[in-house]
C-alpha positions as CSV (number, residue, x, y, z in Angstrom):
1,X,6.0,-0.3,-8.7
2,X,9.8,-0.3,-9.8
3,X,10.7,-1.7,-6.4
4,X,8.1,-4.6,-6.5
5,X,9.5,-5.4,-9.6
6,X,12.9,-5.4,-8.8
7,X,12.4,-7.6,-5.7
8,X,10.9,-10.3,-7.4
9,X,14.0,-10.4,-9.5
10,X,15.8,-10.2,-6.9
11,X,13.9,-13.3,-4.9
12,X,13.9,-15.2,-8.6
13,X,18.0,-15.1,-8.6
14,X,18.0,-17.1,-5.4
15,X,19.6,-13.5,-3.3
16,X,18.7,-13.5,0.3
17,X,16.5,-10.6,1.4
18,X,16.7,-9.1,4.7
19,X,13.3,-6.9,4.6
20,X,10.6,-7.4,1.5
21,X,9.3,-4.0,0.1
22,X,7.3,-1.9,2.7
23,X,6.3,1.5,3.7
24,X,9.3,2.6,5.6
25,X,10.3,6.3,6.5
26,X,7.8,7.9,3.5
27,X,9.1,5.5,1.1
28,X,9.0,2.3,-0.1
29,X,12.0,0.1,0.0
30,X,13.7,-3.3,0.4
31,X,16.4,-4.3,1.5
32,X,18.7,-7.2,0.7
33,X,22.1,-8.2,0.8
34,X,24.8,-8.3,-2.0
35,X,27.7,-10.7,-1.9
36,X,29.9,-10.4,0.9
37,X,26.4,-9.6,3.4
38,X,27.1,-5.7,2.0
39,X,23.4,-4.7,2.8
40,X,21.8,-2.6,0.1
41,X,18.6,-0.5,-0.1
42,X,16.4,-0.3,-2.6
43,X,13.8,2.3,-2.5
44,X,11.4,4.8,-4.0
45,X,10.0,7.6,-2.5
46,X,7.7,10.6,-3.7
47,X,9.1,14.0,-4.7
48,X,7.4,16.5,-4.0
């Protein structure tokens, strides 16, 4: 999945993650912080 991949890139670039990807609120999403601890959310979820 697009979100699996982007956490490992994420991980790879040395950026602290907060949560790694999991089923949360009928999605799946992680959550990390950008510079400055500005917490970001990274997710997919299935239209439908």
């Amino acid at each position: 999945m697009a979100v699996d991949i982007q956490y490992e890139r994420i991980k790879a670039a040395g950026h602290e993650i907060w949560r790694p990807p999991t089923a949360i609120r009928g999605g799946w999403l992680l959550y990390c912080f950008a510079p400055g601890r500005i917490l970001i959310e990274v997710g997919w979820r299935l239209s439908g």
